[in-house]
Backbone of each chain as ProteinMPNN parsed JSONL, in Angstrom:
{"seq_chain_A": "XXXXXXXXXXXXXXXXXXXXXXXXXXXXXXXXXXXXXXXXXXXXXXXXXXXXXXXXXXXXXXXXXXXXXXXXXXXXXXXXXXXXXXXXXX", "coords_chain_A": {"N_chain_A": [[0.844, -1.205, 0.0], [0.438, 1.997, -0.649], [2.154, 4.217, 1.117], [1.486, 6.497, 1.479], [-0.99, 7.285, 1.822], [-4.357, 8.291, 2.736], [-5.667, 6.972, 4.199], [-4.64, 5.199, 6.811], [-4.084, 7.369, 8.3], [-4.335, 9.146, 11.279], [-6.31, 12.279, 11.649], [-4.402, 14.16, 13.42], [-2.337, 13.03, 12.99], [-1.714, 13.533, 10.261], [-1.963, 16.619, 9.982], [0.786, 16.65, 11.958], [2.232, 16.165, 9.534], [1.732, 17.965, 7.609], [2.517, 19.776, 8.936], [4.89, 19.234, 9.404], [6.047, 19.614, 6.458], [5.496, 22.266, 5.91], [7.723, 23.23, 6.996], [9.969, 21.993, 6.418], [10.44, 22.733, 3.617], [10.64, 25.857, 4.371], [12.569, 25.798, 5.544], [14.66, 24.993, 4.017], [14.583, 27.114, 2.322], [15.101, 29.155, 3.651], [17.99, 28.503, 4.026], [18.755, 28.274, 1.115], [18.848, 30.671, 1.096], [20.767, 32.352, 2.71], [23.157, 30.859, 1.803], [23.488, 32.068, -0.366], [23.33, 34.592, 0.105], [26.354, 34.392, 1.87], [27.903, 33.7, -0.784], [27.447, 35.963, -1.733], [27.831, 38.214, -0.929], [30.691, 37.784, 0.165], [31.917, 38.013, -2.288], [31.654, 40.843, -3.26], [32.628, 41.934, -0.974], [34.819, 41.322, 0.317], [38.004, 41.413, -1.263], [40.289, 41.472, -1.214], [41.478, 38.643, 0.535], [42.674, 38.915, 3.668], [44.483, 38.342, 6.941], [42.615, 38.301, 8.738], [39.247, 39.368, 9.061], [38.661, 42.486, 8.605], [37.376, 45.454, 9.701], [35.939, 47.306, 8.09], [35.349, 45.538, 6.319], [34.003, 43.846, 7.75], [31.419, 45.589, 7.947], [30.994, 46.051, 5.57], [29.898, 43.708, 5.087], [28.026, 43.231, 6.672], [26.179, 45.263, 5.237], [25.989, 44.074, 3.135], [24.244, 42.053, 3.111], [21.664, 43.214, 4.243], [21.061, 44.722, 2.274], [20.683, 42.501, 0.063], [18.792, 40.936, 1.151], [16.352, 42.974, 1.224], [16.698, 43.453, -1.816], [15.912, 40.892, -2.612], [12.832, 40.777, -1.594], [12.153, 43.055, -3.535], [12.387, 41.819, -5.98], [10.939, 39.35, -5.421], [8.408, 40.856, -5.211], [7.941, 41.89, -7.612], [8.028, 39.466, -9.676], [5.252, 38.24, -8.572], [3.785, 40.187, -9.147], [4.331, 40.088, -11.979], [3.639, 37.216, -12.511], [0.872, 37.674, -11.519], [0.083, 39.333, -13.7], [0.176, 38.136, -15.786], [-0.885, 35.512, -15.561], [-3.315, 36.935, -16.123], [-3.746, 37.878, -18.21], [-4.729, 35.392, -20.03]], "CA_chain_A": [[0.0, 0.0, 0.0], [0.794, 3.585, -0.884], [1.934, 4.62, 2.812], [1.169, 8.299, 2.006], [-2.712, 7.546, 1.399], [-4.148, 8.792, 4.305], [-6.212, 6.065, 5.274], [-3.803, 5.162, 7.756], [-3.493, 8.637, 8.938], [-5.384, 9.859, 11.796], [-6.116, 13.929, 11.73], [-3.663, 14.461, 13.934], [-0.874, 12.22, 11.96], [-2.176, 14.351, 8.705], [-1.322, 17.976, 10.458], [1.891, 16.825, 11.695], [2.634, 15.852, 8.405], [1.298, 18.985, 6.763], [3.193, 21.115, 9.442], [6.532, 19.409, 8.683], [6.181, 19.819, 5.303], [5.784, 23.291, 5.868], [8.433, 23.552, 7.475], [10.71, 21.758, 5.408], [10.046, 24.187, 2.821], [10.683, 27.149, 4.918], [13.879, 25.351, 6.325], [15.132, 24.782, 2.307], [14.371, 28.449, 1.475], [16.282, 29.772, 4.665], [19.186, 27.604, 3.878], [19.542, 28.523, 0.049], [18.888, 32.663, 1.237], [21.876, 31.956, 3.922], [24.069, 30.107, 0.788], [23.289, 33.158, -1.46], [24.303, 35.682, 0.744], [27.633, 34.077, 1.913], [28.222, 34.021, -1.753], [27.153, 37.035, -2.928], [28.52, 39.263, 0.279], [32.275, 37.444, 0.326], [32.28, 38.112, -3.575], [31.582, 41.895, -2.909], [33.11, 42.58, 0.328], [36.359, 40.332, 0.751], [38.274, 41.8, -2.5], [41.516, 40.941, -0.907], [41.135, 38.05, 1.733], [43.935, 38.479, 4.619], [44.623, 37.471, 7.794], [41.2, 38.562, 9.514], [38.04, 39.799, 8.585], [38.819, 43.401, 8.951], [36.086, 46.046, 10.259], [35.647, 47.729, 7.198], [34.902, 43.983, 5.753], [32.599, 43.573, 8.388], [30.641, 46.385, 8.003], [30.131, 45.468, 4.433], [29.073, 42.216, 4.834], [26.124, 43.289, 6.997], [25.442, 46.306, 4.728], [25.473, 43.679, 2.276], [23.159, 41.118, 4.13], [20.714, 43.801, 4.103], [20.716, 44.939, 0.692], [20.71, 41.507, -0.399], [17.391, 40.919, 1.593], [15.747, 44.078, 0.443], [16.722, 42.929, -3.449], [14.557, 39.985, -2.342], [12.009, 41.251, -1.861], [11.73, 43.672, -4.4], [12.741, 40.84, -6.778], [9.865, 38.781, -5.158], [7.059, 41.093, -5.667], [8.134, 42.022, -9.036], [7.783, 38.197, -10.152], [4.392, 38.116, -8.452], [3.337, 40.969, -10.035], [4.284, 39.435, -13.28], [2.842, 35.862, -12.406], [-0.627, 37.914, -11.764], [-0.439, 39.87, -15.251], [0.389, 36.653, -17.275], [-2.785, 34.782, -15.232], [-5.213, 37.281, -16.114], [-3.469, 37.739, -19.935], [-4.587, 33.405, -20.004]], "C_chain_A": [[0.874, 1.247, 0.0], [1.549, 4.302, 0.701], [2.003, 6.445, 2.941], [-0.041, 8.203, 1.892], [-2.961, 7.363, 2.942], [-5.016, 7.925, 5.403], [-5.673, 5.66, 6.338], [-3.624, 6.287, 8.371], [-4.465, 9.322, 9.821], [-5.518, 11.637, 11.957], [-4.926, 14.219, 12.058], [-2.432, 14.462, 13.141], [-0.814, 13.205, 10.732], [-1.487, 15.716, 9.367], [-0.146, 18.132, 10.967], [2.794, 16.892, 10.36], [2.75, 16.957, 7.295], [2.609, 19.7, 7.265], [4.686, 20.905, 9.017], [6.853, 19.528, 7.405], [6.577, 20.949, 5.287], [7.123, 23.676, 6.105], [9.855, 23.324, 6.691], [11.24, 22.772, 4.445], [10.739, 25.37, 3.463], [12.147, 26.894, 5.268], [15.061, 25.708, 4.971], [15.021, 26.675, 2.083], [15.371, 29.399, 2.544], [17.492, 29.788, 4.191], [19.297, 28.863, 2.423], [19.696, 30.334, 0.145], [20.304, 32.998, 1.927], [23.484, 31.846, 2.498], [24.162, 31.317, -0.06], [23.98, 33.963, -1.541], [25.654, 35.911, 1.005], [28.327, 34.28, 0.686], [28.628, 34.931, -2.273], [28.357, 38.432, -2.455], [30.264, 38.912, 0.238], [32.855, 37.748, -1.105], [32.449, 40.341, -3.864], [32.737, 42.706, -1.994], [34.42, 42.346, 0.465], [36.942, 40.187, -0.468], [39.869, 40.692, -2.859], [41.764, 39.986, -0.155], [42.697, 38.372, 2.442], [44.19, 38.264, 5.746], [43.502, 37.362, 9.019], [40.433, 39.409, 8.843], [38.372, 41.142, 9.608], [37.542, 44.305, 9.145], [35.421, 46.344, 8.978], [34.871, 46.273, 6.058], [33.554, 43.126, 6.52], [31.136, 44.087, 7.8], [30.271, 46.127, 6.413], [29.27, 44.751, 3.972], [27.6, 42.548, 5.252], [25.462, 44.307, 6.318], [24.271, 45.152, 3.566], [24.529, 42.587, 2.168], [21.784, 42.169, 3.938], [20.088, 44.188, 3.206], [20.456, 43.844, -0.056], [18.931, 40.962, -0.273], [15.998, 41.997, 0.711], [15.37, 43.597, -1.189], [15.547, 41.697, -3.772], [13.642, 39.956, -2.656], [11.607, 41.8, -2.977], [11.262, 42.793, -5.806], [11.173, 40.112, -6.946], [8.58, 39.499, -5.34], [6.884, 41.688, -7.267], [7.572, 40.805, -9.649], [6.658, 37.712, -10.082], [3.331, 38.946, -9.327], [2.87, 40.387, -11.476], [3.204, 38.161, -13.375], [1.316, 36.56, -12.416], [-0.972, 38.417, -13.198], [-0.357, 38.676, -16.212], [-0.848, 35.591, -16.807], [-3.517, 35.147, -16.059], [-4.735, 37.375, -18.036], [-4.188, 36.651, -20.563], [-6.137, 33.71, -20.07]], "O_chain_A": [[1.914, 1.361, 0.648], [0.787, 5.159, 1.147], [2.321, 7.254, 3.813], [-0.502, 9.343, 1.82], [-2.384, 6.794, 3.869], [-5.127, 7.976, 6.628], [-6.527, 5.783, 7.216], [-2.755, 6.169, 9.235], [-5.352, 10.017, 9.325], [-4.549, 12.165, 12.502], [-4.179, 14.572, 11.145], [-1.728, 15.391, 12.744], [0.287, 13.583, 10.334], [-0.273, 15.778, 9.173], [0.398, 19.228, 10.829], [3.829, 17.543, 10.217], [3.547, 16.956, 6.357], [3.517, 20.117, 6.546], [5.477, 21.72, 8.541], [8.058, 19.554, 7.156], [7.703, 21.187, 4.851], [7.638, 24.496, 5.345], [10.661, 24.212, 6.41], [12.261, 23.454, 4.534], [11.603, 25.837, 2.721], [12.906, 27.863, 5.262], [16.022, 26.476, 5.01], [15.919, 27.132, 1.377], [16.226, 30.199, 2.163], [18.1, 30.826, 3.93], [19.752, 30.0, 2.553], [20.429, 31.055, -0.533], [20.882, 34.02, 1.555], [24.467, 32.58, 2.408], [25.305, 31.455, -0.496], [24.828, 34.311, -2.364], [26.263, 36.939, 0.712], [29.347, 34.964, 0.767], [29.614, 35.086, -2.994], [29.157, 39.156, -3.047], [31.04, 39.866, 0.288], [34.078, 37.767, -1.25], [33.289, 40.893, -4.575], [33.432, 43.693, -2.238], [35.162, 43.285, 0.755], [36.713, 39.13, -1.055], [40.319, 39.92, -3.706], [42.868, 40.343, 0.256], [43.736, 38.109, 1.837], [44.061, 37.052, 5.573], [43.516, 36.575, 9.965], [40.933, 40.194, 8.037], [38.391, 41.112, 10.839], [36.529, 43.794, 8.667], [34.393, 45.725, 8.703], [33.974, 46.369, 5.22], [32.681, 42.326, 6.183], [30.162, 43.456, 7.389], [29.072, 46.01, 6.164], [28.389, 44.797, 3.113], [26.52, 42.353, 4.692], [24.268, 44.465, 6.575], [23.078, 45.119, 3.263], [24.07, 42.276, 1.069], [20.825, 41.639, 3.376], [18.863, 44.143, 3.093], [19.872, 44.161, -1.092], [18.127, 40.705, -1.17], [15.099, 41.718, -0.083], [14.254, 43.425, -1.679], [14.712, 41.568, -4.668], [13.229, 39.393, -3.67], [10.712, 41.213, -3.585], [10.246, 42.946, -6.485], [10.429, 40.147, -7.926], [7.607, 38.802, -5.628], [5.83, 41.851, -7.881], [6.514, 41.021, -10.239], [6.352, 36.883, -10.939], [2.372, 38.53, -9.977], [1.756, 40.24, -11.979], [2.21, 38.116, -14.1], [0.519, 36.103, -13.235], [-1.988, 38.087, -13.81], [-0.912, 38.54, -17.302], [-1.585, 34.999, -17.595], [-4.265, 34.441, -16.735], [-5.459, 36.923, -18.923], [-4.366, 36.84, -21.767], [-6.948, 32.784, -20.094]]}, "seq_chain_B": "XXXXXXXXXXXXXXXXXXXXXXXXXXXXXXXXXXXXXXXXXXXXXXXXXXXXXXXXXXXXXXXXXXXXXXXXXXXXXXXXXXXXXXXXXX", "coords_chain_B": {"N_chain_B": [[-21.235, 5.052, 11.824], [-21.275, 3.965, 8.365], [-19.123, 1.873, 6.344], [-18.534, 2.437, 3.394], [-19.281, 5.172, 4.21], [-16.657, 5.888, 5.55], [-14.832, 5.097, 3.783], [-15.494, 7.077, 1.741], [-14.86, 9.507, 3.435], [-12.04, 9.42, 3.897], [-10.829, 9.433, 1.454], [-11.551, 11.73, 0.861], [-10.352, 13.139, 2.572], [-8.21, 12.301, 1.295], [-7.487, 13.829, -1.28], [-7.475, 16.298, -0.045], [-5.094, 16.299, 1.461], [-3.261, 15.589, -1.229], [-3.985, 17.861, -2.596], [-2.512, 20.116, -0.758], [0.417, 18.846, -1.103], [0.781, 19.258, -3.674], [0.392, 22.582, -3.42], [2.627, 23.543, -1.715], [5.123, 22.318, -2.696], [4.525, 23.922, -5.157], [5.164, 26.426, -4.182], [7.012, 25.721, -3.116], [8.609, 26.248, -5.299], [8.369, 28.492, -6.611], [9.733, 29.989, -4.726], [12.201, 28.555, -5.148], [12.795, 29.955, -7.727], [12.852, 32.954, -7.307], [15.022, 33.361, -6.024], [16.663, 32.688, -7.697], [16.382, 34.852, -9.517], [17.255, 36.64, -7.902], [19.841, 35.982, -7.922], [20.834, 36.637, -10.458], [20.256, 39.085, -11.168], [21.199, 40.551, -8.966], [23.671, 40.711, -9.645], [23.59, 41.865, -12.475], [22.876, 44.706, -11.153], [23.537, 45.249, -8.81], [26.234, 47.146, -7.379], [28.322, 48.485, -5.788], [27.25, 47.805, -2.518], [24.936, 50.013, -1.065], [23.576, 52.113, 1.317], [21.196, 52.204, 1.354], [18.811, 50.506, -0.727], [18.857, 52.219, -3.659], [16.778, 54.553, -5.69], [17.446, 54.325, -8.473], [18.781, 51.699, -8.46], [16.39, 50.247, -7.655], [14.69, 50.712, -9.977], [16.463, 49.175, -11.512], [16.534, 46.171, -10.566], [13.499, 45.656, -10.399], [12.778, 45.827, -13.815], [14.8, 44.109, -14.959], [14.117, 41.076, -13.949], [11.255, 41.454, -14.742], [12.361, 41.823, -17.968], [13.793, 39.681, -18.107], [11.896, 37.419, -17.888], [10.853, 38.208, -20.351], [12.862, 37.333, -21.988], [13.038, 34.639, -21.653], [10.491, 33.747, -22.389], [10.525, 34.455, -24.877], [12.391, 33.133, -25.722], [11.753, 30.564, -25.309], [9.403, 29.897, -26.873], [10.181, 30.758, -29.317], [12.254, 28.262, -29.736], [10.331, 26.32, -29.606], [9.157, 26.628, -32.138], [11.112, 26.457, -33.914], [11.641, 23.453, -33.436], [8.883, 22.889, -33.931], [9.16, 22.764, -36.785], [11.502, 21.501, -37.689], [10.482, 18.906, -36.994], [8.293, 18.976, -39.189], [10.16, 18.984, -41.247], [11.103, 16.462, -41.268]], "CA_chain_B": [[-21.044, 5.374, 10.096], [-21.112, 2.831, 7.323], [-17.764, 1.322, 5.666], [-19.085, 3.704, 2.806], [-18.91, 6.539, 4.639], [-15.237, 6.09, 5.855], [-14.135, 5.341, 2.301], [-15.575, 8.526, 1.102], [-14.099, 10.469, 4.642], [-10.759, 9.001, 3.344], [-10.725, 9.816, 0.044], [-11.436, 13.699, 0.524], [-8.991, 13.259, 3.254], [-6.805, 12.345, 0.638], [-7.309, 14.627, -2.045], [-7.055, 17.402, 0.566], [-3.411, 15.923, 1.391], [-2.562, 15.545, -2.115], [-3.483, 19.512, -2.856], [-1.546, 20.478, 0.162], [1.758, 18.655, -1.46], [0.859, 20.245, -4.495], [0.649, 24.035, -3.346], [3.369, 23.275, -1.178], [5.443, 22.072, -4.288], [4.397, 24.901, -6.405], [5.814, 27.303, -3.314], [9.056, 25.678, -3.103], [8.995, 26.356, -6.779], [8.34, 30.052, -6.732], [11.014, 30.546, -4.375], [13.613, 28.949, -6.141], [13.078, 30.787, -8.761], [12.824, 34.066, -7.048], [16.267, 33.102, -5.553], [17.361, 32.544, -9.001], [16.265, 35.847, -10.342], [17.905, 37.789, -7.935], [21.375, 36.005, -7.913], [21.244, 37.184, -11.944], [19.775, 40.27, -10.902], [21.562, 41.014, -7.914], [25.103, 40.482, -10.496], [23.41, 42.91, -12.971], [21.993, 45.922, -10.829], [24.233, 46.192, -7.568], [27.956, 47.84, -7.874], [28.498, 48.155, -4.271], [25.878, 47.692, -1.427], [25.249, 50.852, -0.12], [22.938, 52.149, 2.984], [19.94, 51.471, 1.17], [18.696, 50.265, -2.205], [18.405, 53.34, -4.191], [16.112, 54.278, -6.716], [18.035, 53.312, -9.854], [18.53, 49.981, -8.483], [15.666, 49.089, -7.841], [14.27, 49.95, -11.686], [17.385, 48.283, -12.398], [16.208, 44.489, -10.621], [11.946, 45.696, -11.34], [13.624, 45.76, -15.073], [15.584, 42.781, -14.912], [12.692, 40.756, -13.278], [10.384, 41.705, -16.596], [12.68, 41.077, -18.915], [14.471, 37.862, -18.069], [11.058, 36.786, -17.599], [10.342, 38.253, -21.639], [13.56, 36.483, -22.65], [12.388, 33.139, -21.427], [9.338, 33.534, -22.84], [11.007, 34.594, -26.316], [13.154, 31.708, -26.294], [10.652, 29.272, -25.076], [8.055, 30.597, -28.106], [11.225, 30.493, -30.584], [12.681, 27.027, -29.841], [9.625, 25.658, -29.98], [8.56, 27.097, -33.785], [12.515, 26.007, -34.352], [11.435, 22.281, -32.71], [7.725, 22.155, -35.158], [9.883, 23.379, -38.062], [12.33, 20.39, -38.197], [9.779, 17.748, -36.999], [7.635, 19.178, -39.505], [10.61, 19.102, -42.245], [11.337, 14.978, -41.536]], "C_chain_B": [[-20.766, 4.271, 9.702], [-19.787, 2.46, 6.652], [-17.568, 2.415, 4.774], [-18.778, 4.81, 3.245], [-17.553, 6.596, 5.025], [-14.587, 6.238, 4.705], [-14.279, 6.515, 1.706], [-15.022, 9.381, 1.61], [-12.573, 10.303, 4.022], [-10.219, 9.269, 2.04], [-10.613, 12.029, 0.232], [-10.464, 13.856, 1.359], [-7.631, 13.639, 2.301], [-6.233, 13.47, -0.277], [-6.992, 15.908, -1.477], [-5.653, 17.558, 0.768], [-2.537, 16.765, 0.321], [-2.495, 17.503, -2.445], [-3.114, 20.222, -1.789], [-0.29, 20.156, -0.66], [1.545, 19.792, -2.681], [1.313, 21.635, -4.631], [1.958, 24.019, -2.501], [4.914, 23.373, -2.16], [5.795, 23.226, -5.216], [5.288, 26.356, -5.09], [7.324, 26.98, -3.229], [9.698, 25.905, -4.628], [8.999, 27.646, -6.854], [9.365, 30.781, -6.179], [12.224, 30.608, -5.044], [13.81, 29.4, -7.073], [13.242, 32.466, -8.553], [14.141, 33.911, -7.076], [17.453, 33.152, -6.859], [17.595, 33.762, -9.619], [17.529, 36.602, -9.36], [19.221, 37.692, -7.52], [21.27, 37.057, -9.348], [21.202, 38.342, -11.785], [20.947, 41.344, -10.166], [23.334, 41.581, -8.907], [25.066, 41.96, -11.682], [23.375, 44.154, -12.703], [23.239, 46.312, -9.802], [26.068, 46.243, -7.616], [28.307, 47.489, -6.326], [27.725, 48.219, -3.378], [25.894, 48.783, -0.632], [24.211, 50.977, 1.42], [21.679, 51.318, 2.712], [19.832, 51.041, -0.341], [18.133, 51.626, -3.057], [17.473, 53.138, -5.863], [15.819, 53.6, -8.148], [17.967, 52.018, -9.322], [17.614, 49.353, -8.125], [14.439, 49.393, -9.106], [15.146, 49.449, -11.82], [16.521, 46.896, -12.056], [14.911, 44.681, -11.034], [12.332, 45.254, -13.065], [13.917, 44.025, -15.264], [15.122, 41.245, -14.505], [12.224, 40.649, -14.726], [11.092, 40.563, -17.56], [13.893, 40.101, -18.942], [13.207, 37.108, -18.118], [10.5, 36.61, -19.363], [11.143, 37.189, -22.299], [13.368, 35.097, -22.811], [11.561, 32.902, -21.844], [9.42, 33.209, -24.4], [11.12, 33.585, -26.858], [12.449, 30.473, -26.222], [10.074, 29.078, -26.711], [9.074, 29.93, -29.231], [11.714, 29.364, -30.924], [11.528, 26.357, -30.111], [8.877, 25.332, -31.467], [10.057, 26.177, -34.533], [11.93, 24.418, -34.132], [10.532, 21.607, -34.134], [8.948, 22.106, -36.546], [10.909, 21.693, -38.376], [11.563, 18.815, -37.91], [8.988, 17.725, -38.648], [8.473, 18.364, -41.281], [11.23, 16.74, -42.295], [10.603, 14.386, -42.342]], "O_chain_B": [[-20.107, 3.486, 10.384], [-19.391, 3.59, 6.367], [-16.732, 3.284, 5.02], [-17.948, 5.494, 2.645], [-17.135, 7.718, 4.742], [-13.873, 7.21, 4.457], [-13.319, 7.047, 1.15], [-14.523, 10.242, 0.886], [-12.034, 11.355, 3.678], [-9.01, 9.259, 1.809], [-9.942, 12.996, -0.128], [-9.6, 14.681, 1.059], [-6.708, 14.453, 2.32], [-5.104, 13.96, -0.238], [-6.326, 16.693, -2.151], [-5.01, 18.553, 0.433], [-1.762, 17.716, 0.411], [-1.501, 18.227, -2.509], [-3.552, 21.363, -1.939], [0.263, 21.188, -1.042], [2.018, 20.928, -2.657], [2.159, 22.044, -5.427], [2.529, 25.032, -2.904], [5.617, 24.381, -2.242], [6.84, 23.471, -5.819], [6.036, 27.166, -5.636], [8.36, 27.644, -3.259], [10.864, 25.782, -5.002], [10.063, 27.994, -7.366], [9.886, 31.79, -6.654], [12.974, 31.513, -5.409], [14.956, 29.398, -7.522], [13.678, 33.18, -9.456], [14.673, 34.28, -8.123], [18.628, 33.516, -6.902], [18.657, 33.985, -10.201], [18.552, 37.056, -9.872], [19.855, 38.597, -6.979], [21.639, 38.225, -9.229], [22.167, 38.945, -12.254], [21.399, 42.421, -10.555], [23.913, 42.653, -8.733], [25.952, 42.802, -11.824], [23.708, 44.951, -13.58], [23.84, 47.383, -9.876], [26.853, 45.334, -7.886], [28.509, 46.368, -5.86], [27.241, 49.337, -3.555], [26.61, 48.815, 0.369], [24.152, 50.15, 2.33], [21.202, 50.344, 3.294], [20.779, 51.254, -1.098], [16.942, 51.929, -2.991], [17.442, 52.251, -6.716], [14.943, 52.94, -8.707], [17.103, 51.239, -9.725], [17.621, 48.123, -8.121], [13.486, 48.633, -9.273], [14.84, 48.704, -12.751], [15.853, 46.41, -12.969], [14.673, 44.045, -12.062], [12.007, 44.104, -13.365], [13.218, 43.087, -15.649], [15.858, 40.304, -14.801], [12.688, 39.951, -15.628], [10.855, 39.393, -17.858], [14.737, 39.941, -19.824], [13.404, 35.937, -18.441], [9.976, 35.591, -19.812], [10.629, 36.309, -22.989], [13.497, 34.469, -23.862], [11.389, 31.685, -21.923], [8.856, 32.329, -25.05], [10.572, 33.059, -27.826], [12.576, 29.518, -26.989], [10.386, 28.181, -27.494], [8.865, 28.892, -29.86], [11.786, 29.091, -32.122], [11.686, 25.607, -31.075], [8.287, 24.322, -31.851], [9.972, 25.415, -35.495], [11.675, 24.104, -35.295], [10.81, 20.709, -34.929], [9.356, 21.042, -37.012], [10.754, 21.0, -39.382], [11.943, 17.778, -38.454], [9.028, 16.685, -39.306], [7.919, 17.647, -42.114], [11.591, 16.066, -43.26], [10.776, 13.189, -42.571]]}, "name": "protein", "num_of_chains": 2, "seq": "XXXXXXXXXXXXXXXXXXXXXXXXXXXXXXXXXXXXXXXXXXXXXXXXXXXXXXXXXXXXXXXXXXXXXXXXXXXXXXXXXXXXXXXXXXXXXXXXXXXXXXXXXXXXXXXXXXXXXXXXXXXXXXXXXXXXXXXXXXXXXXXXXXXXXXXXXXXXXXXXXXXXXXXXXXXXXXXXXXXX"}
């Protein structure tokens, strides 16, 4: 038998199931925002690498942590935007 | 309740499940593509990360957003006429 069909699954079993899904998800999207940043910020910020993460290298990183976020966003409701005009185009 | 009636309780159970994974699915899909846009984006639009995201940059990623979204569309549209075209010519 299928062991995701939910006959076997009492409510309860079903809403954990839902919630870790969610979560999953949310965990995965953290992660690759985290991976992005490290990327994006050490490619920016850390021109020269040398023997410590100097202030001025600091202070970039979190400028660039922020701006990075922000871009996000903007990014993200841009795309929604779009996704609604190409719906109603359909 | 009748045997009947559980089978039917179980069934909408299920289908409720299944369009949970679904939207679920289609969310972890929207992200990574947001994520996607605004590495490309982020490469195109921002020079150095300053206090805040200033105006230009953000028509630069709104912009960049659009039309990566036209290009894909282009090329989709185009390969595919390219695709009939040589099935068409066997």
């Amino acid at each position: 038998m299928n062991p995701l069909t939910s006959e076997s699954l009492t409510d309860k079993e079903k809403n954990e199931l839902m919630q870790q899904i969610k979560q999953e998800v949310a965990v995965a999207n953290a992660q690759e925002m985290l991976s992005k940043m490290t990327e994006k910020c050490f490619k920016k910020c850390v021109i020269k690498p040398g023997t410590s993460l100097d202030n001025t290298e600091q202070k970039c990183v979190a400028m660039c942590m922020d701006r990075y976020m922000d871009a996000f966003h903007l990014v993200s409701k841009t795309y929604s935007t779009r996704i609604q005009r190409e719906h109603n185009r359909m | 309740m009748s045997t009947e009636d559980i089978m039917e309780g179980s069934k909408i159970a299920e289908t409720e499940l299944q369009e949970f994974f679904m939207a679920e699915k289609q969310k972890a899909q929207i992200q990574a593509q947001i994520h996607e846009f605004n590495d490309i984006c982020w490469e195109k639009c921002i020079d150095k990360p300053g206090v805040k995201l200033d105006s230009r940059t953000e028509t630069c990623l709104t912009n960049c957003v659009d039309r990566f979204i036209d290009v894909s569309l282009l090329i989709t549209n185009r390969f595919a006429q390219i695709l009939q075209k040589s099935v068409g010519n066997m």
